[in-house]
C-alpha positions as CSV (number, residue, x, y, z in Angstrom):
1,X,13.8,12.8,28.0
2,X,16.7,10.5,27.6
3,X,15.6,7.8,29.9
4,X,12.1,8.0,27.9
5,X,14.4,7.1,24.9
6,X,16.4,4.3,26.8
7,X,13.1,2.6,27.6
8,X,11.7,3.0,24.6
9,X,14.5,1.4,22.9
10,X,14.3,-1.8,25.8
11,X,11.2,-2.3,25.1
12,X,10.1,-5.3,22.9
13,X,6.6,-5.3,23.2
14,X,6.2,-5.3,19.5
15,X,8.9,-7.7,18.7
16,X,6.7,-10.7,18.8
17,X,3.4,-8.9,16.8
18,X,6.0,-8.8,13.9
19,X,7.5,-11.7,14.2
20,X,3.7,-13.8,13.7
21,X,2.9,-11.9,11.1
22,X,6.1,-12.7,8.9
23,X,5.4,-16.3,10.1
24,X,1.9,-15.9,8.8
25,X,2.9,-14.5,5.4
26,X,5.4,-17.2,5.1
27,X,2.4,-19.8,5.5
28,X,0.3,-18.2,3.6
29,X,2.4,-17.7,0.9
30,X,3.2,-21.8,0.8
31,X,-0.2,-22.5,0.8
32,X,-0.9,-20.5,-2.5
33,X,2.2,-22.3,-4.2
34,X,1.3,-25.3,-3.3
35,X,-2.9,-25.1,-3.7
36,X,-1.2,-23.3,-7.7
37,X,0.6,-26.7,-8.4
38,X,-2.2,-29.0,-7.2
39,X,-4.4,-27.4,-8.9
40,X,-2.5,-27.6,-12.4
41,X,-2.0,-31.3,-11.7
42,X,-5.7,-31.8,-10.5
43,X,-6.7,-29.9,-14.0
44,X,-4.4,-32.2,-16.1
45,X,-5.4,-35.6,-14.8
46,X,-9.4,-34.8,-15.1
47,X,-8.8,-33.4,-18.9
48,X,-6.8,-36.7,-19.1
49,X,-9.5,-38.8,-17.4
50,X,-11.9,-37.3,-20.2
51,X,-10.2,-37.7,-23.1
52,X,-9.8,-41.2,-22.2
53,X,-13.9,-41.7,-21.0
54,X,-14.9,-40.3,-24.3
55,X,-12.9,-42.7,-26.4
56,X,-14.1,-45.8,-24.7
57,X,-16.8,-47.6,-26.5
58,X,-19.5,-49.4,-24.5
59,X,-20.0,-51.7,-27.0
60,X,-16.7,-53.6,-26.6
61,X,-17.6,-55.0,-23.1
């Protein structure tokens, strides 16, 4: 029994599983920040870009 628990607490078999999915969050979790701020930027400059368009008169050219 006590060299099942000395192997058991060599072994590191699960070590790296963890390890790719912190990674992973990590990634994923930049992704979403970054895809939120684009996004609010994207939203400004096309309400922007319309406000602009629609006050333009095609007469004036």
């Amino acid at each position: 029994m006590i060299k099942f628990f000395k192997n058991f607490r060599k072994d590191e078999d699960g070590a790296v599983t963890v390890d790719w999915v912190v990674l992973t969050a990590a990634v994923v979790g930049l992704a979403v920040a970054a895809y939120s701020s684009i996004e609010t930027g994207a939203s400004d400059l096309t309400s922007r870009t319309n406000d602009f368009m629609g006050s333009q008169d095609p007469g004036d050219i």
